[in-house]
Backbone as a chain_set.jsonl record, in Angstrom:
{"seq": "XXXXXXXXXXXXXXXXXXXXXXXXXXXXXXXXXXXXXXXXXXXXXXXXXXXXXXXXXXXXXXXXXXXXXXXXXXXXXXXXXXXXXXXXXXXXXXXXXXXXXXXXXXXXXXXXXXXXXXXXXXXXXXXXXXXXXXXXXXXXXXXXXXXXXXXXXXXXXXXXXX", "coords": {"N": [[80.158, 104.623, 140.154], [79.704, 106.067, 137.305], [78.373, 105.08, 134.364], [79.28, 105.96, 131.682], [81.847, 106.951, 132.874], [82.978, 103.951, 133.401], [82.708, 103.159, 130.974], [84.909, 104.787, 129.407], [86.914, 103.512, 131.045], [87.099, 100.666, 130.645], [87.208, 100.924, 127.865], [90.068, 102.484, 127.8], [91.416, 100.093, 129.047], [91.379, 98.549, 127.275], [92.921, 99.228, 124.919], [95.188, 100.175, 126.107], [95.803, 97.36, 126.166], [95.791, 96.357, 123.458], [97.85, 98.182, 121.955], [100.276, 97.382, 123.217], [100.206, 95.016, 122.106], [99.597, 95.216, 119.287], [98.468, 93.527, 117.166], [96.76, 94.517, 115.903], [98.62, 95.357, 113.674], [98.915, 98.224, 112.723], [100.593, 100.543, 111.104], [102.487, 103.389, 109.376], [101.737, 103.246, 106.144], [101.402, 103.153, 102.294], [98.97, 104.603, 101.752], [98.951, 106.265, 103.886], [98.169, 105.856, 108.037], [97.484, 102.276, 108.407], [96.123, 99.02, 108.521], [96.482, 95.271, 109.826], [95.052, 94.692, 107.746], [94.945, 95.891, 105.214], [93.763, 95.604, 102.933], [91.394, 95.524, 103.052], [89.908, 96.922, 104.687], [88.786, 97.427, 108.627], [87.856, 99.495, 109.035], [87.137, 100.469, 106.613], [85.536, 98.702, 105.795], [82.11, 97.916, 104.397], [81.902, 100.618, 103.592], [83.728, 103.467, 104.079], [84.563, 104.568, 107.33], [82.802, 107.693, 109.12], [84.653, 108.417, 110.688], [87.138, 108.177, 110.256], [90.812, 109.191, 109.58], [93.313, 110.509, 107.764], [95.345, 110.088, 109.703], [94.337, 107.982, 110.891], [91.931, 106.57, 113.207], [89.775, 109.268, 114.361], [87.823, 108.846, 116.622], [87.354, 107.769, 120.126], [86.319, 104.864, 120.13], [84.644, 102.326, 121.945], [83.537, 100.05, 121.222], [84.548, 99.547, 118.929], [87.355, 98.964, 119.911], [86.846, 96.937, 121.473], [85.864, 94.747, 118.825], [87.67, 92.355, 116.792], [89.207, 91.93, 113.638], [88.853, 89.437, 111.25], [91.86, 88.837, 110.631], [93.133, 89.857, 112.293], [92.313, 88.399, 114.616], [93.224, 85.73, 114.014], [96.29, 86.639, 114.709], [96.121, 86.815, 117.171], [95.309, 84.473, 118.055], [97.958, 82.924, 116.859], [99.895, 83.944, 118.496], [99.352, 83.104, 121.036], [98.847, 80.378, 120.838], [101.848, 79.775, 120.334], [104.074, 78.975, 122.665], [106.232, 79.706, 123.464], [106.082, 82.555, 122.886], [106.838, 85.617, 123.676], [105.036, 87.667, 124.2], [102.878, 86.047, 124.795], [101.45, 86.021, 127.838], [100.022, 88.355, 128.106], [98.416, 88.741, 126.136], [96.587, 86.187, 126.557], [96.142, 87.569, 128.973], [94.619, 89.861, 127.87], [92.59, 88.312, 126.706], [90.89, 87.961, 128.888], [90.403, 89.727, 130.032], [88.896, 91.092, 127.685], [86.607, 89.501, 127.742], [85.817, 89.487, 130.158], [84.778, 92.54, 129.73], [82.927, 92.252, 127.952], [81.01, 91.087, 129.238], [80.55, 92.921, 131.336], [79.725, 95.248, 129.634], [77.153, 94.153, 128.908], [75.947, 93.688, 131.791], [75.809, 96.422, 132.92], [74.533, 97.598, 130.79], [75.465, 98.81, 128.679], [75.523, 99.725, 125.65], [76.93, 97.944, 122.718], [77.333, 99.843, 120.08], [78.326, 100.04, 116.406], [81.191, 101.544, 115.219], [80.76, 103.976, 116.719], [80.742, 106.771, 118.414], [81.473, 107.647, 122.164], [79.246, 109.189, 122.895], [77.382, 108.665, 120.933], [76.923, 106.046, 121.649], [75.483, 106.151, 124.239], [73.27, 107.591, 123.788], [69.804, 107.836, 122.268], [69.791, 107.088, 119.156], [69.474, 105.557, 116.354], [71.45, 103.649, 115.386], [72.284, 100.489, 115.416], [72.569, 97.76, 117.967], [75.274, 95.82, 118.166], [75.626, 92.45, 117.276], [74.847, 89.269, 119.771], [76.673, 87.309, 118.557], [78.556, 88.691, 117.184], [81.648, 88.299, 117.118], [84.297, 85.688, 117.161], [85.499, 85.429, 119.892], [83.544, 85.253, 122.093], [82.781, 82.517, 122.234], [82.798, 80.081, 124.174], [85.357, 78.922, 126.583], [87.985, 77.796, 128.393], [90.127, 80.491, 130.422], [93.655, 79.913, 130.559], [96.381, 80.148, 132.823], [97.958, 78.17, 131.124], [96.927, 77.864, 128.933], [95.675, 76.151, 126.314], [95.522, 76.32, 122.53], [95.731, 74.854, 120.392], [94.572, 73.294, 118.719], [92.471, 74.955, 117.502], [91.807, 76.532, 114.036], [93.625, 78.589, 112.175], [93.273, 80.699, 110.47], [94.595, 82.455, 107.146], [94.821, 84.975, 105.365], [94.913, 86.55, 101.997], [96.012, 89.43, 99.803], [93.404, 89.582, 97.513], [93.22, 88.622, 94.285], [93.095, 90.932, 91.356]], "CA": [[80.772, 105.123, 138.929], [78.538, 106.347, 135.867], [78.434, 104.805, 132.517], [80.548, 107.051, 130.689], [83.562, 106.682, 133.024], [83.087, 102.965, 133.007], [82.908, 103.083, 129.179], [86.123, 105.093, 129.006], [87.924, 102.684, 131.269], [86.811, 100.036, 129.689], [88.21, 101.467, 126.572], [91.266, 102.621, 127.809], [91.953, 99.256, 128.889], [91.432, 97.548, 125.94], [93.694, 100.281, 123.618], [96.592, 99.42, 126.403], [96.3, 95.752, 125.563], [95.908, 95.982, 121.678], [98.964, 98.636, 121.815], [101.061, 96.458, 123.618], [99.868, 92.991, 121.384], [99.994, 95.324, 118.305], [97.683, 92.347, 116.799], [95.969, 94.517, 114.552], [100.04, 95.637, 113.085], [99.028, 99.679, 112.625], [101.77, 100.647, 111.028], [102.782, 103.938, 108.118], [101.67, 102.691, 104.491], [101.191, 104.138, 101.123], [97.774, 105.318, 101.957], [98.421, 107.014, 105.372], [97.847, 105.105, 108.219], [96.855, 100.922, 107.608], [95.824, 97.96, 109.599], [96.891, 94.188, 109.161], [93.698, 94.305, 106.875], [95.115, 96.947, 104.249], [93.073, 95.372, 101.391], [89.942, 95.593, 103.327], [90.275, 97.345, 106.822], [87.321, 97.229, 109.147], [87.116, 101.315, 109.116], [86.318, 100.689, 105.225], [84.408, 97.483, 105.321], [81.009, 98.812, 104.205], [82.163, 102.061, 103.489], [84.703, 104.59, 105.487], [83.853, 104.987, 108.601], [82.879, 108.655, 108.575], [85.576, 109.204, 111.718], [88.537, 107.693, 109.643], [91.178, 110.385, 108.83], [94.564, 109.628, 106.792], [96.162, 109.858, 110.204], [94.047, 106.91, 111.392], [90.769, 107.075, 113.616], [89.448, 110.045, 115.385], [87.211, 108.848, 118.1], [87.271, 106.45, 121.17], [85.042, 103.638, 120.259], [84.582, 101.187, 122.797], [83.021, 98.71, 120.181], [86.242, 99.125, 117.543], [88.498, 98.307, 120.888], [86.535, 95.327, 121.419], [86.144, 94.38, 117.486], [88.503, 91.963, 116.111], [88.826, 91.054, 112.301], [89.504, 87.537, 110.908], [93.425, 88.236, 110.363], [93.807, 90.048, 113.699], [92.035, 86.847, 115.408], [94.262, 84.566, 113.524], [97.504, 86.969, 115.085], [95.877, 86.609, 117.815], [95.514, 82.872, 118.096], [99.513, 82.585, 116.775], [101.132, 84.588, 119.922], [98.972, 82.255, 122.363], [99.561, 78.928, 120.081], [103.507, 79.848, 120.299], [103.43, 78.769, 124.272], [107.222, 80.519, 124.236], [105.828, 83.627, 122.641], [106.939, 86.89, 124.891], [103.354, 88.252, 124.545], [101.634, 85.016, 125.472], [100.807, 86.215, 128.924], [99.441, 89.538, 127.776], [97.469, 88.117, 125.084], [95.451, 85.492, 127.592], [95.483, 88.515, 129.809], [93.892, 90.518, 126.91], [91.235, 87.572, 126.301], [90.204, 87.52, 129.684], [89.624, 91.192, 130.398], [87.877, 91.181, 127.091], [85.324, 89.158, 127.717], [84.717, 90.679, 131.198], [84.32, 93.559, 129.344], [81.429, 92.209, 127.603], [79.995, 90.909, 130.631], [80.344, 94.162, 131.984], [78.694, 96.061, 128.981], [75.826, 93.759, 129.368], [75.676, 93.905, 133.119], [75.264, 98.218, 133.199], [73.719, 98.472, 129.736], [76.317, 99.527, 127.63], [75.172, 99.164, 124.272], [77.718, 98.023, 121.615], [77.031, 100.441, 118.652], [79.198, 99.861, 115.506], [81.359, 102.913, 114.581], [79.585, 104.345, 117.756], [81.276, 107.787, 119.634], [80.561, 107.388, 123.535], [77.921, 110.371, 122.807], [76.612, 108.034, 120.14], [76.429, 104.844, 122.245], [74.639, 106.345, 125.395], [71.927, 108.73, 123.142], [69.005, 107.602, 121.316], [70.062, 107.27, 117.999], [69.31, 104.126, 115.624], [72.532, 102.763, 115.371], [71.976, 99.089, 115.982], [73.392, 97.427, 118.428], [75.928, 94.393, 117.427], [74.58, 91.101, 117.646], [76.143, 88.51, 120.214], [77.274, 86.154, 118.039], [79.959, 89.239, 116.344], [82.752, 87.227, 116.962], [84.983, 84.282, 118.171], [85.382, 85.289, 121.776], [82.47, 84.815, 122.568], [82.654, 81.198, 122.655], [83.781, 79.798, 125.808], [86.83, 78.36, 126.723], [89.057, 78.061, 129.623], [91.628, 81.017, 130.146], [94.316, 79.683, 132.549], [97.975, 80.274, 131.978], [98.514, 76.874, 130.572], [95.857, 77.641, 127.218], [95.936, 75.519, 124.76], [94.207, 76.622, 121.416], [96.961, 74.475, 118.987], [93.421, 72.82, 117.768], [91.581, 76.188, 117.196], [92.379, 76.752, 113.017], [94.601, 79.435, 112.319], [92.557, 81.2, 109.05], [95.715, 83.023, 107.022], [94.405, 85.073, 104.019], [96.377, 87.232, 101.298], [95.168, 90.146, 99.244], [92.733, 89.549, 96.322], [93.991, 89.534, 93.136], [92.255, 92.031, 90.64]], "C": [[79.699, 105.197, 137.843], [79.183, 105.367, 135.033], [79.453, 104.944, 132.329], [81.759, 106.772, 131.03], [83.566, 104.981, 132.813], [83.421, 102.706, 131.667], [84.367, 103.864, 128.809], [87.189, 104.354, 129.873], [88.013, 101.473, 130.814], [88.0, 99.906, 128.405], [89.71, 101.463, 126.599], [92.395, 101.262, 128.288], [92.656, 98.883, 127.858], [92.221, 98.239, 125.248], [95.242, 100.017, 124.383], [97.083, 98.237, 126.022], [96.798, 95.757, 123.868], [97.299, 96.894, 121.267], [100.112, 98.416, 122.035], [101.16, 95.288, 122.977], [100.105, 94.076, 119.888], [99.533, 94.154, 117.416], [96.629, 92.947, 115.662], [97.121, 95.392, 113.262], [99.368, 97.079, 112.242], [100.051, 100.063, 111.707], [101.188, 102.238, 109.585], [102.578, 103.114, 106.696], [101.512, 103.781, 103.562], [100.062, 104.753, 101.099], [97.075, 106.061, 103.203], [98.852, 105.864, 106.306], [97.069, 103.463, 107.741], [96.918, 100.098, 109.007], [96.671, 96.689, 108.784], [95.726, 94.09, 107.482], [93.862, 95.334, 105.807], [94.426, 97.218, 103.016], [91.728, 95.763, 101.495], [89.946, 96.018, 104.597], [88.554, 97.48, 107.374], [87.008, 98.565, 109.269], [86.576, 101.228, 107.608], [85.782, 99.375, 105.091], [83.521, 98.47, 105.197], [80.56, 99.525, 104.022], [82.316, 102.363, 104.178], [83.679, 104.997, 106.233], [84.342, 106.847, 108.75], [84.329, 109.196, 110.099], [87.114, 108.588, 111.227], [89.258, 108.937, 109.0], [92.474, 109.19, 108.309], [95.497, 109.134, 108.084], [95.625, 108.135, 111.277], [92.303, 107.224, 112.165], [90.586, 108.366, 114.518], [88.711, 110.736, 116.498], [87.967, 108.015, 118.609], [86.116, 106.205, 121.605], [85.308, 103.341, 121.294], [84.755, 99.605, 122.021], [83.968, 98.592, 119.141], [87.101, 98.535, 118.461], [88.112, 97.075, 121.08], [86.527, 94.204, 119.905], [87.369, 94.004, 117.487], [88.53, 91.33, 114.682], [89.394, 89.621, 112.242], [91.001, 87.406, 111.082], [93.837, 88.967, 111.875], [93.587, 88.659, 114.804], [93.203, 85.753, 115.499], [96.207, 85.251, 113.95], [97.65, 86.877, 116.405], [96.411, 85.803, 118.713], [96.896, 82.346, 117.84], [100.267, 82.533, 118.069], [100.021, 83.284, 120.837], [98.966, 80.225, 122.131], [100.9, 78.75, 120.729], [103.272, 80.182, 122.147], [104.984, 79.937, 124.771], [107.481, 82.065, 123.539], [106.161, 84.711, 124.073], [105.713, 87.609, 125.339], [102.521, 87.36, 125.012], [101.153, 85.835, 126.486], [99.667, 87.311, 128.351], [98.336, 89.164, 127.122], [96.428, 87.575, 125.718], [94.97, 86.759, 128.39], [94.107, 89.577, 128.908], [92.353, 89.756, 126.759], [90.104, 87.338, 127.494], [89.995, 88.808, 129.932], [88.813, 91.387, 128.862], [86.836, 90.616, 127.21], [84.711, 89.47, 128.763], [84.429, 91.575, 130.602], [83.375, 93.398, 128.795], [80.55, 92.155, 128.352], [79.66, 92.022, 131.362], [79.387, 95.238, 131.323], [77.383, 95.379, 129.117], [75.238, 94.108, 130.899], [75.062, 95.546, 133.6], [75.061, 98.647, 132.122], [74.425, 99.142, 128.927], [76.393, 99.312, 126.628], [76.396, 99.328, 123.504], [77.236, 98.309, 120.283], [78.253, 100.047, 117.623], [79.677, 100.8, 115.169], [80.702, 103.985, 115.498], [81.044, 104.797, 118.263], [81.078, 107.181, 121.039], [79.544, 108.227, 123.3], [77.257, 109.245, 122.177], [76.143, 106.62, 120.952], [75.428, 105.232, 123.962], [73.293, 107.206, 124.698], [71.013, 107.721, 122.289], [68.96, 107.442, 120.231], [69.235, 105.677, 117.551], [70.315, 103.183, 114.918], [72.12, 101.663, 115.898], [73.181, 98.357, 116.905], [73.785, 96.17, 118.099], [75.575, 93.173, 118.223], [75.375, 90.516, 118.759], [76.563, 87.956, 119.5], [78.315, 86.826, 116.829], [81.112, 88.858, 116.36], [83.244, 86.359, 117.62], [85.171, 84.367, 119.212], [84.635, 85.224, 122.356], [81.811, 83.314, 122.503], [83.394, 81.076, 123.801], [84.386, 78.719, 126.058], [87.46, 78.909, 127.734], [90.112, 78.724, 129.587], [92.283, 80.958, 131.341], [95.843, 79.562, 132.074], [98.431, 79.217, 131.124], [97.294, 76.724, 128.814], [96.395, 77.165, 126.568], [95.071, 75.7, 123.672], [95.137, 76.133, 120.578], [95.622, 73.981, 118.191], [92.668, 73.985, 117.396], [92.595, 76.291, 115.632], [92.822, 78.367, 113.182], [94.21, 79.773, 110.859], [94.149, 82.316, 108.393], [94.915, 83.85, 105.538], [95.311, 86.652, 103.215], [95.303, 88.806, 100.495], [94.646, 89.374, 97.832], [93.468, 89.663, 95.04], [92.768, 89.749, 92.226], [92.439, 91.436, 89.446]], "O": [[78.907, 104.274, 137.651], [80.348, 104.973, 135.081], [80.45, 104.299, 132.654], [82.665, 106.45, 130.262], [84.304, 104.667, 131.879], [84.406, 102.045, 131.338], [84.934, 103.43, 127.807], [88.359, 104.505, 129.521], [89.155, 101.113, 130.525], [89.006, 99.249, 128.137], [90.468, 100.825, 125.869], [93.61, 101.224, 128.092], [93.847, 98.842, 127.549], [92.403, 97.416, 124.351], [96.256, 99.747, 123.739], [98.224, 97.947, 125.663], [97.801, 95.313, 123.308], [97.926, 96.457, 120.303], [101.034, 98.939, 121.41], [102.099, 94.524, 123.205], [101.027, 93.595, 119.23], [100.497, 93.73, 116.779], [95.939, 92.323, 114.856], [96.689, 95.912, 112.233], [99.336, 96.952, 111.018], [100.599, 98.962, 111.761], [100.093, 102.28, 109.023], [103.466, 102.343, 106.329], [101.482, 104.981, 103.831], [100.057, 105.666, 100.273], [95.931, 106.353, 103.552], [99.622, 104.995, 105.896], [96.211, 103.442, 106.858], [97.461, 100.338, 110.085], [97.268, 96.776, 107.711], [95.879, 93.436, 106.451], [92.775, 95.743, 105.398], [94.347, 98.219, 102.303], [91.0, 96.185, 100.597], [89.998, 95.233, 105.544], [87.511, 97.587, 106.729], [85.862, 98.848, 109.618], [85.58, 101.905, 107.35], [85.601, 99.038, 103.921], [83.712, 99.615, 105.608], [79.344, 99.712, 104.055], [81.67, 102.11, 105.195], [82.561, 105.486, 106.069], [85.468, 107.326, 108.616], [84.718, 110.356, 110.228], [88.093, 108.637, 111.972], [88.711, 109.641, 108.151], [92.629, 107.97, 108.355], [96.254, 108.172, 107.959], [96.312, 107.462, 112.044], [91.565, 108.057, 111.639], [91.356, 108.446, 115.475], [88.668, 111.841, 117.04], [88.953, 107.497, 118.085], [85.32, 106.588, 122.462], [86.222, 103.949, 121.852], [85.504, 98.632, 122.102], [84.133, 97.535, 118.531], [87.716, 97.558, 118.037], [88.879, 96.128, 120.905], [87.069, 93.098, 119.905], [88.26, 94.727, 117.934], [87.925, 90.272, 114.509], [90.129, 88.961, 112.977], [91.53, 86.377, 111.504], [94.827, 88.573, 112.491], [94.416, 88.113, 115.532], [93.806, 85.189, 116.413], [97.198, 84.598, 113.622], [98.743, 86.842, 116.971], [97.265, 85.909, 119.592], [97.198, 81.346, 118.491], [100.945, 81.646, 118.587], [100.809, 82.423, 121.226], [99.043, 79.27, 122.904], [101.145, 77.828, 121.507], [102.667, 81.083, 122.727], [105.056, 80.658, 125.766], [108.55, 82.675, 123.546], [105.755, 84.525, 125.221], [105.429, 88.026, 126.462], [101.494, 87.695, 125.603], [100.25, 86.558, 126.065], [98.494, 86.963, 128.211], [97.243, 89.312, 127.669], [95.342, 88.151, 125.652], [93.781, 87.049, 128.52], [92.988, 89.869, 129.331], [91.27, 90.338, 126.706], [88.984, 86.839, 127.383], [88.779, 88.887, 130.111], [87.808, 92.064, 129.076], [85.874, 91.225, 126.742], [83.507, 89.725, 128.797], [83.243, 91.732, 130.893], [82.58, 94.33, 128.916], [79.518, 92.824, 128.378], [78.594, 92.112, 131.972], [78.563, 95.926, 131.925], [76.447, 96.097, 129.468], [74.191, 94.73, 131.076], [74.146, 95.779, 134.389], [75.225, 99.854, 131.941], [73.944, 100.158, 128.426], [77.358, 98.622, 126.302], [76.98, 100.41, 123.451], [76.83, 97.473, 119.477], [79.272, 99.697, 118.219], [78.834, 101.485, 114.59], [80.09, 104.891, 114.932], [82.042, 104.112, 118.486], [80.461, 106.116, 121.052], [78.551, 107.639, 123.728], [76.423, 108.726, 122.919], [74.992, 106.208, 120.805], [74.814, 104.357, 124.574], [72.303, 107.331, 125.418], [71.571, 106.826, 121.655], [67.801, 107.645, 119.867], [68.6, 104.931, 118.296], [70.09, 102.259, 114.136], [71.516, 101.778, 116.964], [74.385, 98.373, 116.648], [72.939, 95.343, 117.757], [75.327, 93.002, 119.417], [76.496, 90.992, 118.935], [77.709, 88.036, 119.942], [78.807, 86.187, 115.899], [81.745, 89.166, 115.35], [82.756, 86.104, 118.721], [85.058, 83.311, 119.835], [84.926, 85.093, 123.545], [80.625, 83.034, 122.679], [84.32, 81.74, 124.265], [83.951, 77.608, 125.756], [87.552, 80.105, 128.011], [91.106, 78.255, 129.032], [92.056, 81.41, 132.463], [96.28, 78.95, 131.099], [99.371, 79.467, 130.37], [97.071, 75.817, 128.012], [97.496, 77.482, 126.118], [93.912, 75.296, 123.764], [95.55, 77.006, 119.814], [95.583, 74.271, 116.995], [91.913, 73.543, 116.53], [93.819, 76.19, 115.722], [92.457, 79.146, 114.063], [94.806, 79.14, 109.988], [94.749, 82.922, 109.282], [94.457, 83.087, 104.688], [96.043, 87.482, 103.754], [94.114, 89.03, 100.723], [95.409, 88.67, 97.171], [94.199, 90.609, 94.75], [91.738, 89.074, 92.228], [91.945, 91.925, 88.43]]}, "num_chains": 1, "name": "protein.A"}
């Protein structure tokens, strides 16, 4: 199998899980499309990501499917806390095909660009690729139906006031 299709199954995994967990809560707002992160969404951390329309994004990253922000983490970490959550399973299932999926982009070279097309993550460009240490799953921890993360903190944060 090439790259490319790897990188779009990959993907298409990961967009079944997060559409099913709904963990980063998508939803109609007053400004179009919105994430849990409405105050600060990770397509406008740092300035809009130039593939952000009103109706939401209009590539398929790899590296946004894998990306999770602080309050999706922490919605995360709730459903697999709450042991008689309906999504539990899914969720562990989610944490454990994500991190093969890293293992896997490392393993056949699949650079995680930020805001990165598939054109853009297989071409020459100077997009940098994201560090390891971009977020909390990448610590390691045992995923076995019986997870316990009740000691892992549970970060909760509100909008800013102006």
């Amino acid at each position: 199998m090439m790259r490319e299709q790897f990188y779009d199954r990959l993907r298409k995994k990961l967009d079944f899980f997060l559409k099913q967990l709904n963990i980063c809560d998508w939803h109609n707002g007053l400004h179009g499309s919105e994430c849990i992160r409405y105050y600060n969404p990770c397509c406008e951390s740092g300035g809009v990501c130039q593939y952000l329309s009103s109706a939401g994004c209009t590539v398929k990253s790899l590296s946004c499917k894998l990306y999770l922000c602080p309050e999706a983490q922490s919605a995360l970490q709730r459903i697999i806390i709450d042991k008689t959550h309906p999504q539990r399973t899914t969720a562990v299932q989610f944490l454990s095909f994500r991190l093969q999926a890293l293992g896997w982009c490392d393993k056949y070279n699949i650079l995680l660009k930020p805001r990165a097309t598939k054109e853009e993550t297989f071409s020459d460009n100077n997009i940098p690729e994201l560090s390891k240490e971009w977020d909390w799953l990448n610590q390691e921890f045992p995923l076995t139906s019986d997870l316990d993360l009740s000691t892992y903190e549970i970060n909760a944060t509100c909008q800013p006031l102006t």
